[in-house]
C-alpha positions as CSV (number, residue, x, y, z in Angstrom):
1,X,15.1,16.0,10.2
2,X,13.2,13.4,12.5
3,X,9.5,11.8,12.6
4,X,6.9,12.6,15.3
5,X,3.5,10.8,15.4
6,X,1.1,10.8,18.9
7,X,-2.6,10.7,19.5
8,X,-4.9,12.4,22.0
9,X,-7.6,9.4,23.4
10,X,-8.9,8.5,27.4
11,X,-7.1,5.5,28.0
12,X,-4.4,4.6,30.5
13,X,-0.7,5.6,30.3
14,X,0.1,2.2,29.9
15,X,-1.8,1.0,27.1
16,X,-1.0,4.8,25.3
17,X,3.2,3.8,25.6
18,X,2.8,-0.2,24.5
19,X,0.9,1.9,21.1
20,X,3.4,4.5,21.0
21,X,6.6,1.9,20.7
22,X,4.8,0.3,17.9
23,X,3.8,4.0,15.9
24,X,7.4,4.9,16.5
25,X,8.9,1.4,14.7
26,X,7.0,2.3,11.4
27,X,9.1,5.8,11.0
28,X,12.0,4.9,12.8
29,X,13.9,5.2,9.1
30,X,13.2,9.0,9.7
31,X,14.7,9.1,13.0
32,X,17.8,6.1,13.4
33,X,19.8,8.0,16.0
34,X,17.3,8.4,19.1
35,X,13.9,8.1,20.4
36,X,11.8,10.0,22.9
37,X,8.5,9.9,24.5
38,X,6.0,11.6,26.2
39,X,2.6,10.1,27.6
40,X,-0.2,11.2,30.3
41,X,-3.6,10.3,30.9
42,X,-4.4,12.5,27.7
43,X,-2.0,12.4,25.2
44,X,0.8,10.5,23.9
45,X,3.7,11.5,21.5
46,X,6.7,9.8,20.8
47,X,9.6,11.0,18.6
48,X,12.4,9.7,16.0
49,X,15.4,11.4,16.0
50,X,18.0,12.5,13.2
51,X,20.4,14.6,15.3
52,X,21.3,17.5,13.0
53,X,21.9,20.4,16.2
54,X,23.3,19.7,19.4
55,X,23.8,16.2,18.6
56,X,24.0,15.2,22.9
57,X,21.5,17.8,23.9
58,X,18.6,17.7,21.6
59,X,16.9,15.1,22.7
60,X,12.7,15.4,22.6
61,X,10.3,16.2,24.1
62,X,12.0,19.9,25.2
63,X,9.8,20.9,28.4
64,X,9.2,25.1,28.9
65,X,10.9,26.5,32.1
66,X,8.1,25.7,34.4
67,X,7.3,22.4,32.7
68,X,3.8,22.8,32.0
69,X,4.5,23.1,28.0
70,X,6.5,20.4,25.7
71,X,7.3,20.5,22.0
72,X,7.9,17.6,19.8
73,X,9.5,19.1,16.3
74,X,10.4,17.8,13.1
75,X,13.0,20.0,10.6
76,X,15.1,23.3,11.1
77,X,15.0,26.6,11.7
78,X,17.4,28.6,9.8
79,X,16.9,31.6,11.8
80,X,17.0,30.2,15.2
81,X,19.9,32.3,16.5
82,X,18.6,35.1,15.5
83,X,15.3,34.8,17.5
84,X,17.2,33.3,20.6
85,X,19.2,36.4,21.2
86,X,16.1,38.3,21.8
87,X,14.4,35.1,23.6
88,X,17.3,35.2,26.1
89,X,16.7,38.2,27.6
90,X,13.9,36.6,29.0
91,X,14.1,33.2,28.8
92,X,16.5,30.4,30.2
93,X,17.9,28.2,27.5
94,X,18.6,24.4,28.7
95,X,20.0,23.3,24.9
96,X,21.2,24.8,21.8
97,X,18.7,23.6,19.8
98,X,16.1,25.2,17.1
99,X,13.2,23.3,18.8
100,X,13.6,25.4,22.0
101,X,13.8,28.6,20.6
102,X,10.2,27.9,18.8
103,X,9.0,26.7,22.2
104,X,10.0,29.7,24.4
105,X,8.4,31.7,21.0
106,X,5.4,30.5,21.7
107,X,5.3,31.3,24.8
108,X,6.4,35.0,24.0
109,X,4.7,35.7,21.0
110,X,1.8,32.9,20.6
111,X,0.4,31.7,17.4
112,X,2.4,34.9,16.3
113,X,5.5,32.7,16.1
114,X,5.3,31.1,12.9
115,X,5.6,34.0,11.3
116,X,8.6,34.8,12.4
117,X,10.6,31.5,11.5
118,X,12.1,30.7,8.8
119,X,12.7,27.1,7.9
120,X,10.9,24.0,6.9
121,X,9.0,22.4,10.0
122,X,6.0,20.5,10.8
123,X,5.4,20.5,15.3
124,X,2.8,20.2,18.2
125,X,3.5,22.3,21.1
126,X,1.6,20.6,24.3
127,X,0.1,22.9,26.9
128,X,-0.4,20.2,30.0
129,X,-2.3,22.9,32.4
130,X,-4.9,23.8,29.7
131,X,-4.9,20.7,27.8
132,X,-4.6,22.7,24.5
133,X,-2.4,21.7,21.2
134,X,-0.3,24.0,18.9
135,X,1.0,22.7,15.9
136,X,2.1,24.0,12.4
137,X,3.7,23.1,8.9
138,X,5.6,25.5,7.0
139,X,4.8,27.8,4.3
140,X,6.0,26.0,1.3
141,X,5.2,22.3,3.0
142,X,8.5,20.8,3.1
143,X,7.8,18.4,5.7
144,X,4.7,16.4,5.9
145,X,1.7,16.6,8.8
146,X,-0.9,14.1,8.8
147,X,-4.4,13.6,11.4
148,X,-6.9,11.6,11.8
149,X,-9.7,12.9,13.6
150,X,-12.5,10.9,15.2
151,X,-15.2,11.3,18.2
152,X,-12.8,9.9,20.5
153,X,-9.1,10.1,19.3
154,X,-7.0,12.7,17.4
155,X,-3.9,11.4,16.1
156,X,-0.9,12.9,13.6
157,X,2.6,12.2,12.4
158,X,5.1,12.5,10.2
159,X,4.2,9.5,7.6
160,X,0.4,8.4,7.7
161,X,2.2,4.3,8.4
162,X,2.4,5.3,11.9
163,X,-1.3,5.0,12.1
164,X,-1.4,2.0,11.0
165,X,-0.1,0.2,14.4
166,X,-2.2,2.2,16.8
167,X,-5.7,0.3,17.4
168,X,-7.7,3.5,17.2
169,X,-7.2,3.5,13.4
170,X,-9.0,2.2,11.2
171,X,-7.3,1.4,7.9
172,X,-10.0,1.9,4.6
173,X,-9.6,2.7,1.4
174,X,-10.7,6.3,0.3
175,X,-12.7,5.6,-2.6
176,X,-12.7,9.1,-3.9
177,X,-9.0,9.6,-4.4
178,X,-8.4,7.6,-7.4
179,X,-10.5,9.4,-9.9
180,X,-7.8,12.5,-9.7
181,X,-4.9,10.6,-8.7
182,X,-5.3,9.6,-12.6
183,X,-4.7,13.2,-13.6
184,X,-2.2,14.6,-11.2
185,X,0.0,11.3,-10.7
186,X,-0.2,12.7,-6.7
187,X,-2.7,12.7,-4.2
188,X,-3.7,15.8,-4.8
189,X,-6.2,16.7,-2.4
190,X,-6.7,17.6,1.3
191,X,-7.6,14.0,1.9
192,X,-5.5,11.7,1.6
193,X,-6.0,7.7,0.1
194,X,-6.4,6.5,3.6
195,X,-10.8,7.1,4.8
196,X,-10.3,9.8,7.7
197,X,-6.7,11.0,7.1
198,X,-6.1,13.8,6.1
199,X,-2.8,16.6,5.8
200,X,-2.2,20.0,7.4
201,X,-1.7,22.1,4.7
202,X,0.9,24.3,4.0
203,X,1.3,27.9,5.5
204,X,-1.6,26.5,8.5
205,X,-1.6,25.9,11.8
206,X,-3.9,24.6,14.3
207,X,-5.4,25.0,17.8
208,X,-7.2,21.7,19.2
209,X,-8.8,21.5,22.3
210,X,-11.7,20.2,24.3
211,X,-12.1,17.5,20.9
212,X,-12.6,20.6,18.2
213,X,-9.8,21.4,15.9
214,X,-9.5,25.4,14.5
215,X,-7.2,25.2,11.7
216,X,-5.8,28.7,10.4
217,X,-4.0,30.0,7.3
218,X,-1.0,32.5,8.5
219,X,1.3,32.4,4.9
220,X,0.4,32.7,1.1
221,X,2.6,33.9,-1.7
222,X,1.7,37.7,-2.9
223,X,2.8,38.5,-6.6
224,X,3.6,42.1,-6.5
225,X,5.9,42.9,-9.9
226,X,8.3,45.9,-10.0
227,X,8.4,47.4,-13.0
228,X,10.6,50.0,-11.6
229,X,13.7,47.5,-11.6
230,X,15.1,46.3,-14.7
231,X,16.8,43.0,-15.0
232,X,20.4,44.5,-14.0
233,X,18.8,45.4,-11.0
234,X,17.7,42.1,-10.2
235,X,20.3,40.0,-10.8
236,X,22.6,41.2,-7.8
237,X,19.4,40.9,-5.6
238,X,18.8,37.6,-6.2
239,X,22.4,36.0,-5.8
240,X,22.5,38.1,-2.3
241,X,19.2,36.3,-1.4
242,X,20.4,33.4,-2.6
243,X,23.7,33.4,-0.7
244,X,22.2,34.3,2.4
245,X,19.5,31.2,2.2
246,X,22.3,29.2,1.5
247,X,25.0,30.4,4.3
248,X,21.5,29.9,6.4
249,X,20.7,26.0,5.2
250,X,24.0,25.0,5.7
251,X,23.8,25.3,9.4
252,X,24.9,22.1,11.0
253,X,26.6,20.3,13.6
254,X,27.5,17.6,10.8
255,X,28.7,17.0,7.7
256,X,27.2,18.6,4.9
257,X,27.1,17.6,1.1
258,X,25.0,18.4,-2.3
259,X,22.9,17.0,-5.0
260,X,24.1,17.8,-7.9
261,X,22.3,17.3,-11.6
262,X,23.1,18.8,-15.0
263,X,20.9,21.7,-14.5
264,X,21.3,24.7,-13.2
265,X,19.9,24.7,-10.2
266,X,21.6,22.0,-8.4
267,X,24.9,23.6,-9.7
268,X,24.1,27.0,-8.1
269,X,23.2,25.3,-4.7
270,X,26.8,23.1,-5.4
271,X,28.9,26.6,-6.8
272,X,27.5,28.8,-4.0
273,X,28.0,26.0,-1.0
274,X,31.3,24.6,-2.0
275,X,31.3,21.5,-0.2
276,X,33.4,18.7,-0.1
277,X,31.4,15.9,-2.1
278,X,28.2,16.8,-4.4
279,X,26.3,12.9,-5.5
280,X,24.6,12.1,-8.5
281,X,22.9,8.8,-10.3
282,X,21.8,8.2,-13.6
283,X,20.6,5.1,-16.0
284,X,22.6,3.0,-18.2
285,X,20.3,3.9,-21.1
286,X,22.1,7.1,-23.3
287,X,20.3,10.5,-22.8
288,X,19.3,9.5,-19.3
289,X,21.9,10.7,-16.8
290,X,23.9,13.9,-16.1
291,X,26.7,11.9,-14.2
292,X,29.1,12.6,-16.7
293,X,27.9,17.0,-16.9
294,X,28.1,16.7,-12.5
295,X,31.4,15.2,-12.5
296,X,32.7,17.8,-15.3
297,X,31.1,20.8,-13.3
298,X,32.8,19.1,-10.3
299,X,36.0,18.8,-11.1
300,X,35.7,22.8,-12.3
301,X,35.0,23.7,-8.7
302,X,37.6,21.2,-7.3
303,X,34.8,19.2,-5.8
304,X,34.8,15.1,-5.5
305,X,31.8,14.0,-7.2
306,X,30.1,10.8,-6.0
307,X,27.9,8.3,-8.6
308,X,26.5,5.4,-9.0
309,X,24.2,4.1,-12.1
310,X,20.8,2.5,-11.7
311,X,19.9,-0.6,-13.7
312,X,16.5,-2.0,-14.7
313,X,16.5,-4.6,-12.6
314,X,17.2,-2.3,-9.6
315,X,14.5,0.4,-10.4
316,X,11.7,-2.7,-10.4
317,X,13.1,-4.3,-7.8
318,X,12.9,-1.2,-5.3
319,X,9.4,0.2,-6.4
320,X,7.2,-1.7,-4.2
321,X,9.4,-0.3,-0.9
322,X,9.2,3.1,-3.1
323,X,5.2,2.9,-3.2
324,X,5.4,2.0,0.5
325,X,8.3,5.0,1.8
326,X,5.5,7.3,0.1
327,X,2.4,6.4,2.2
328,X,0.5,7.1,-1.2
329,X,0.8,6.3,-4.4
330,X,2.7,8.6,-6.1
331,X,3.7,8.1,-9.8
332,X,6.3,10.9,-10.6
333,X,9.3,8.7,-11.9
334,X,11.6,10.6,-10.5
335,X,10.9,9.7,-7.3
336,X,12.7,6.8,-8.0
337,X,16.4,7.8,-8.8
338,X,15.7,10.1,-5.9
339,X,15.3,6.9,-3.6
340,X,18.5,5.8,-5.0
341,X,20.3,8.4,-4.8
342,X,19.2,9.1,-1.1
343,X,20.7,5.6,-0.5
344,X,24.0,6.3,-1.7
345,X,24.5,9.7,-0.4
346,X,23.6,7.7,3.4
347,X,27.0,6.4,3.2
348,X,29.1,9.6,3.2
349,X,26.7,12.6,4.8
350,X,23.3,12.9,6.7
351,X,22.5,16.7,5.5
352,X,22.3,17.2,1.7
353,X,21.1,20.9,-0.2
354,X,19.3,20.5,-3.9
355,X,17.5,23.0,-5.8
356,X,13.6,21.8,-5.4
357,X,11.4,25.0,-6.0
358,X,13.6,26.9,-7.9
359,X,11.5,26.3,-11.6
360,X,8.2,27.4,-9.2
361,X,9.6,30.3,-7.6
362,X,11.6,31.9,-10.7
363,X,9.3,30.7,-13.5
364,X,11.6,27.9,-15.1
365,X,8.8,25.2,-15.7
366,X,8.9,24.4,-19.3
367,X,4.7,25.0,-19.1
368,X,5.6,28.7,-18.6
369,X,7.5,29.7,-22.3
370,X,5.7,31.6,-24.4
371,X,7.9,31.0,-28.1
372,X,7.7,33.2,-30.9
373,X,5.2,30.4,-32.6
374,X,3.3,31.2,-29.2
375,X,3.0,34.9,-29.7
376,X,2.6,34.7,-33.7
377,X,-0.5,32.1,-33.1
378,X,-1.7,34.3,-30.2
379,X,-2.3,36.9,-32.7
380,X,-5.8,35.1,-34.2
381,X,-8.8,35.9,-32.8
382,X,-9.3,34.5,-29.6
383,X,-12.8,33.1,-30.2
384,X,-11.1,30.9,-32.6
385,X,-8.5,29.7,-30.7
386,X,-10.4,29.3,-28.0
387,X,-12.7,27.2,-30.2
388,X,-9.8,25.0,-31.8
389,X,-8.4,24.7,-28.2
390,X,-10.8,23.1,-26.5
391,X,-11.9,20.3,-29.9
392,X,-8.0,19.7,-29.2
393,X,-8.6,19.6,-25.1
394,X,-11.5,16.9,-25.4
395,X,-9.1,14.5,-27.8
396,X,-6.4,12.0,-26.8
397,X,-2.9,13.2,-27.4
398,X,-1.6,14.1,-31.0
399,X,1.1,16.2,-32.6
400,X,0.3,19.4,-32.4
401,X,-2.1,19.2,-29.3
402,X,-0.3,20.8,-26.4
403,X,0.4,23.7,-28.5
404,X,-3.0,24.2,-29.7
405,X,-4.3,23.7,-26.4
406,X,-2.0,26.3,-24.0
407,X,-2.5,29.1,-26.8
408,X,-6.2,28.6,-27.2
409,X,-8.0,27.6,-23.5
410,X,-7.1,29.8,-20.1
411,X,-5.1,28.3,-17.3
412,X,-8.0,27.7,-15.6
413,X,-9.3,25.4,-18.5
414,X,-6.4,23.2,-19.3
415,X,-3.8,23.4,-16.4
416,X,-3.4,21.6,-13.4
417,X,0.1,21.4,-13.1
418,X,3.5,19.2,-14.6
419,X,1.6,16.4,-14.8
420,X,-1.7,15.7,-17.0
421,X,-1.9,12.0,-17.3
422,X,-5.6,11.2,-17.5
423,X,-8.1,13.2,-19.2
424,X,-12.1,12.7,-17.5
425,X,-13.3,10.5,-20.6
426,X,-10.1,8.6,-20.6
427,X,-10.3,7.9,-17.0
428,X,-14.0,6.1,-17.8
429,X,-12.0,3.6,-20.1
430,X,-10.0,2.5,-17.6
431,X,-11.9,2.8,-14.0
432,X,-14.5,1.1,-12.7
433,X,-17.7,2.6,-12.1
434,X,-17.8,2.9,-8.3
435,X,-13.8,4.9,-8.4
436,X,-15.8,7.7,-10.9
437,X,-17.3,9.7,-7.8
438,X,-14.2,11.4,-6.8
439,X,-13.5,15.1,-8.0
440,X,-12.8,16.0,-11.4
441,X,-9.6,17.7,-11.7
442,X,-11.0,21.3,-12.3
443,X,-13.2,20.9,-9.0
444,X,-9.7,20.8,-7.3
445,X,-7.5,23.5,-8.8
446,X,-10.4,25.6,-9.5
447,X,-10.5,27.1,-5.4
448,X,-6.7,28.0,-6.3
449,X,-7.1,29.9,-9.1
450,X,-9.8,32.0,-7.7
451,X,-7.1,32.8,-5.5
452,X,-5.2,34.2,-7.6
453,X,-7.8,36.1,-9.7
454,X,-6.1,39.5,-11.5
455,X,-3.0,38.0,-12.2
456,X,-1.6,36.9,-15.4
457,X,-1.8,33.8,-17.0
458,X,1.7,32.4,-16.6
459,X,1.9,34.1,-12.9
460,X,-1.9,32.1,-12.1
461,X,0.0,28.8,-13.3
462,X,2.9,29.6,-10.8
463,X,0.6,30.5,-8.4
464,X,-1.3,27.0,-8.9
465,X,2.0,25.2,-9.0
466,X,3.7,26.8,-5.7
467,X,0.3,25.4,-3.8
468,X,-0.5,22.0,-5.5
469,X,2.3,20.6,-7.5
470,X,5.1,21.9,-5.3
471,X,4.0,20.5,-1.8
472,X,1.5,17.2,-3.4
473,X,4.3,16.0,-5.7
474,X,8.4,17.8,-5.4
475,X,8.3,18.6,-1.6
476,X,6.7,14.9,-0.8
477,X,8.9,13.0,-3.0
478,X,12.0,14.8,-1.7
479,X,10.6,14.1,2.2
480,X,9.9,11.0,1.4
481,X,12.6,9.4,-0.2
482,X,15.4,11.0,1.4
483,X,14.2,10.4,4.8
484,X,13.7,6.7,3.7
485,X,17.5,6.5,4.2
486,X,17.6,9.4,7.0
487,X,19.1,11.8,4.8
488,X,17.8,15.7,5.8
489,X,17.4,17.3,2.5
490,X,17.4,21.0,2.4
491,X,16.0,23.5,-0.2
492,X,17.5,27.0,-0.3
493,X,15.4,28.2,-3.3
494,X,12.0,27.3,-0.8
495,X,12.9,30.3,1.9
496,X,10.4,32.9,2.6
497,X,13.4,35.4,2.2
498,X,13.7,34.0,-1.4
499,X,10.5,34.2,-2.1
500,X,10.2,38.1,-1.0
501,X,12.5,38.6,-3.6
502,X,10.6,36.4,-6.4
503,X,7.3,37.6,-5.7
504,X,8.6,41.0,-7.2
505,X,10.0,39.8,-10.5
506,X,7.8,40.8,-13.2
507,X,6.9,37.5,-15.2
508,X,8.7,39.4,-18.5
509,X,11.6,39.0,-17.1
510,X,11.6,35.5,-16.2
511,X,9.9,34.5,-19.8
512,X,12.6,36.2,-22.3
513,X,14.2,35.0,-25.4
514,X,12.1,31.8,-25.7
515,X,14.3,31.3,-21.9
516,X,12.7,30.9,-18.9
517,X,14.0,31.7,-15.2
518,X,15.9,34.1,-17.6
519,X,16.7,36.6,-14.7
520,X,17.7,33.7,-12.4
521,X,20.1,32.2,-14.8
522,X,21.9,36.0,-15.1
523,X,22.3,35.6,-11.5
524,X,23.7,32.3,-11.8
525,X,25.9,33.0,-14.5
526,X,28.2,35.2,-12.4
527,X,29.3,31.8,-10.7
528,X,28.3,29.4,-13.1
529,X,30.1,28.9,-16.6
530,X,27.6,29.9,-19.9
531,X,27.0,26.0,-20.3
532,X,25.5,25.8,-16.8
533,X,23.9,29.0,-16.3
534,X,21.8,28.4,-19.7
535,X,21.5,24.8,-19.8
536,X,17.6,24.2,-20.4
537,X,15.4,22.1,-17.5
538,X,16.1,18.3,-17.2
539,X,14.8,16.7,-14.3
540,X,15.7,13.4,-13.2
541,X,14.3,11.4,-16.6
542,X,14.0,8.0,-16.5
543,X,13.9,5.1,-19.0
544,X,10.7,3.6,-18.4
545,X,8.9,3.9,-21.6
546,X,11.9,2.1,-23.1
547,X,12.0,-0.8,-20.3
548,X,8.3,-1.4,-20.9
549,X,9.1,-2.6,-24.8
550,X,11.7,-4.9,-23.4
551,X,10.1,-8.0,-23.2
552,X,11.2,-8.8,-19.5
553,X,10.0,-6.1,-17.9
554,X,6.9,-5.7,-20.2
555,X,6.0,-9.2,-18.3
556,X,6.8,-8.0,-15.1
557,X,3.8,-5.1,-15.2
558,X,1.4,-7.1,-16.9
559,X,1.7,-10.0,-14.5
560,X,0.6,-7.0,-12.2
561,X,-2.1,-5.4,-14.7
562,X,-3.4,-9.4,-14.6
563,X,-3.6,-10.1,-10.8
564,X,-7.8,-10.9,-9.7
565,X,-8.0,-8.0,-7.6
566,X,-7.3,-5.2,-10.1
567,X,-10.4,-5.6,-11.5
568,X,-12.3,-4.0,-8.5
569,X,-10.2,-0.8,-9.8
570,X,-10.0,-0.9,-13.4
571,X,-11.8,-2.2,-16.5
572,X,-9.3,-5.7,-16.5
573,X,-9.5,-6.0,-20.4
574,X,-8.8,-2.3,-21.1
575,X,-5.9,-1.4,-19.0
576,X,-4.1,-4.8,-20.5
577,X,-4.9,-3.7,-24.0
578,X,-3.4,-0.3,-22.8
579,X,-0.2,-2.4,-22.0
580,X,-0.3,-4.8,-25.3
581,X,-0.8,-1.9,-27.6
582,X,2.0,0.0,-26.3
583,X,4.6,-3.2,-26.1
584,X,3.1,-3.9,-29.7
585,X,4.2,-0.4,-30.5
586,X,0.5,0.7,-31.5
587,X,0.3,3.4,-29.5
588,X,2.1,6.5,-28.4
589,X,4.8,7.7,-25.8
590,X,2.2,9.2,-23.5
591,X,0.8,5.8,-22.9
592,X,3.5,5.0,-20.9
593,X,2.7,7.9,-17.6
594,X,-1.0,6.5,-18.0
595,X,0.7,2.5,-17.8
596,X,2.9,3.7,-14.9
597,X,0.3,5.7,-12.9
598,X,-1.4,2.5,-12.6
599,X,1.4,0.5,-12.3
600,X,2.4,3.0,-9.2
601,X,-1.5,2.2,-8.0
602,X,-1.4,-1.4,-7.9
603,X,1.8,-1.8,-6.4
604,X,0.6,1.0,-3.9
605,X,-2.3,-0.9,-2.7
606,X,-0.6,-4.4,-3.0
607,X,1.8,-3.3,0.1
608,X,-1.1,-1.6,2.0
609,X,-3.9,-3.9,1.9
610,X,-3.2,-7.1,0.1
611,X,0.4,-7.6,2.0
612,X,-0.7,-5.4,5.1
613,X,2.5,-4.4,5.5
């Protein structure tokens, strides 16, 4: 796991190296162990490295043979011995790196390459005698791309902070990514909060030459169920998939260790990779940490379990450098424990596997159960529900709402993933005029779901999830806060082998008994114990709509809420009110994602344009 960034301009060697050193210092968390560089009269790309594979020989750039083509790469590929024993017969290897093998690919089999690997990667491959650019992210989007594309420079990397020391960049505002930021908690779109940025999305890759850019789509998820399996069948399928991605991920010249949670994800990842420590956090407050369920699963596998608890005063402490690690602002609390349990996990191992994606790729979202009060109500005619649905829809939240809500509206109508913070009218309350001309929410998931037109509901709302929530909000937290702390996180549920095997499941057998991932959690109970294998979704919760009551840290926010500049954002008066009610106990849980999703905003923007940092 490293950090690339580079730009394509006419200017002189010289003054493209003295910008390069700068670019590299702003990433050079993702990358501790070496740097490398590459510069010419056009192009310039310079490179962080996390040695992972041949720690003394992978050094980057990696030059073809005959020198006229150089890749800069950032992740792993899991099946890179595999495609070297074919490359070999042709080709003549100079390391024993992944990076290579996708190099001499290219030259072999072209744009035809990234089809073939398997792995989470984001890289630019440099032909110097035709002055042409390859470059690709993976399918599921695991690690981040970002460009900038002007009349005279092309630039990308890793984390969009890179940018910011180059003098060809031009730092503004992007007034048009607030308004959904609101509903999603994530920036959510192609474009990102930065005027001019934007990301390389998943399953693309690009060709740019002579100043034009061709970006291509060469992977999308295909829902195909099998009826003609029953659940038996698929239970030993899955856990020899899932061993396989596993034995595949844990390929590594050093040391490598696990997340581990409550949940059963995590504790399939930790049962099926048996290694020698698995780290967890939690908060002090009750119900919110699994320490004590990760140590107990553990010690059942004869495994040393690592903790640590986080405090209050930690988790406000660390969020401005959490707002910054994540380019954007990105309110998804979880984000947080993630940061500090990156931190912690530093000190013993640089490689760590967690179950991200599973819930997306076996239907375990709590969104996707369909109860017996589900079905019964289901029964009424659907003009009626419809009807009740969508009054319910248009109001703030109250008991009863999310049920009447999913039962009564389509996906399409009411769905845009995990999160739903702001509704459109609610986001007129509390933003100012000028931040109301970005997209609604619909206007963005709306292009997926046509996608995925045919399928069922529960399968469109995976199908939405795997392309938006996944990569905009999991994948980007995970990247972003691991690699904070150089910590290479890998996800063994997020491999197009996997996913082969998912995309076959018919959605009835991942929705049964009022379980969901029913069919997963039968695989996992032939290494898990009953209390793992069937223990419902948790997450990483945290305490925050508790702190916010406590007088002290209620103080800390609204000092934010109060400071001059937030008014050019948000209606001053009515966001504080937002804040007093809820402290005064006059309002509901739910008001404490919208307080924090602004909170996450203003501390976003303090570090990027108030502080410059």
């Amino acid at each position: 796991m490293c950090g690339l960034c580079g730009y394509i301009s006419k200017e002189s060697k010289k003054s493209k190296e003295k910008n390069l050193e700068q670019m590299a210092k702003r990433i050079e968390h993702r990358g501790p162990d070496s740097e490398g560089m590459y510069a010419d009269d056009d192009i310039a790309i310079i490179f962080r490295r996390l040695s992972i594979i041949d720690l003394k020989g992978g050094d980057q750039p990696i030059f073809n043979e005959d020198n006229t083509k150089l890749i800069f790469f950032n992740g792993e590929i899991y099946n890179y011995l595999e495609l070297k024993k074919d490359l070999e017969k042709k080709y003549k290897f100079k390391t024993k790196t992944d990076t290579e093998v996708i190099l001499h690919g290219y030259e072999e089999y072209g744009e035809e390459i990234v089809k073939k690997l398997r792995g989470m990667f984001a890289f630019v491959i440099w032909d110097t005698k035709t002055k042409t650019m390859f470059g690709a992210r993976d399918p599921f989007g695991i690690k981040p791309f970002y460009y900038y594309n002007t009349k005279d420079t092309f630039m990308w990397g890793s984390e969009i902070k890179a940018f910011m020391s180059n003098p060809k960049f031009k730092k503004e505002l992007n007034e048009e990514a607030l308004r959904p930021y609101l509903t999603f908690q994530f920036s959510s779109m192609e474009d990102t909060f930065f005027k001019g940025v934007k990301k390389l999305m998943p399953g693309h890759y690009f060709i740019y030459k002579n100043g034009k850019m061709d970006i291509k789509e060469y992977w999308d998820v295909h829902f195909k169920p099998n009826y003609n399996k029953s659940i038996e069948d698929f239970v030993p399928e899955i856990n020899k998939v899932m061993t396989d991605s596993i034995e595949h991920h844990e390929i590594s010249d050093v040391k490598v260790g696990s997340f581990l949670s409550g949940g059963v994800d995590s504790s399939y990842i930790a049962a099926k990779l048996m290694p020698d420590n698995t780290f967890s956090v939690g908060f002090e407050r009750n119900h919110f940490s699994e320490i004590d369920e990760a140590k107990e699963l553990s010690k059942l596998l004869k495994i040393d379990n690592i903790s640590e608890v986080i405090t209050p005063d930690e988790f406000f402490k660390e969020l401005p450098n959490i707002m910054y690690y994540s380019d954007e602002p990105h309110a998804n609390l979880s984000a947080v424990p993630l940061y500090f349990l990156s931190k912690m996990t530093r000190k013993y191992v640089k490689v760590v596997l967690s179950g991200e994606g599973a819930d997306e790729v076996f239907g375990g979202n709590d969104t996707y159960k369909l109860t017996a009060q589900d079905l019964r109500y289901r029964k009424l005619p659907a003009g009626l529900r419809h009807a009740v649905g969508k009054w319910a829809f248009n109001r703030s939240w109250f008991h009863g709402r999310k049920f009447l809500v999913k039962n009564g509206l389509k996906p399409e109508e009411y769905y845009a993933g995990n999160a739903f913070i702001f509704n459109e009218n609610e986001k007129a309350d509390v933003l100012q005029p000028k931040y109301l001309k970005g997209k609604m929410w619909y206007e963005i998931t709306d292009p997926i779901y046509k996608r995925a037109q045919g399928l069922d509901d529960i399968t469109r709302m995976k199908y939405l999830d795997i392309h938006l929530w996944l990569p905009e909000d999991l994948l980007l937290k995970a990247d972003k806060m691991t690699m904070a702390h150089a910590i290479e996180l890998r996800v063994p549920f997020l491999d197009t082998e996997v996913m082969k095997v998912a995309e076959t499941i018919p959605i009835e057998y991942e929705n049964k008994d009022e379980t969901t991932k029913y069919v997963f959690r039968k695989a996992a109970n032939k290494v898990l114990p009953d209390e793992w294998a069937t223990r419902p979704k948790w997450g990483f919760p945290v305490p925050f709509q508790y702190w916010i009551r406590e007088e002290k840290y209620y103080k800390i926010v609204r000092k934010s809420f109060e400071e001059k500049w937030v008014n050019e954002f948000f209606i001053q008066d009515n966001i504080l009110k937002m804040l007093d009610d809820y402290y005064y106990n006059k309002n509901s849980k739910p008001t404490a994602r919208k307080i924090y999703v602004i909170y996450s905003f203003i501390l976003w923007y303090k570090e990027y344009f108030i502080k410059n940092r």
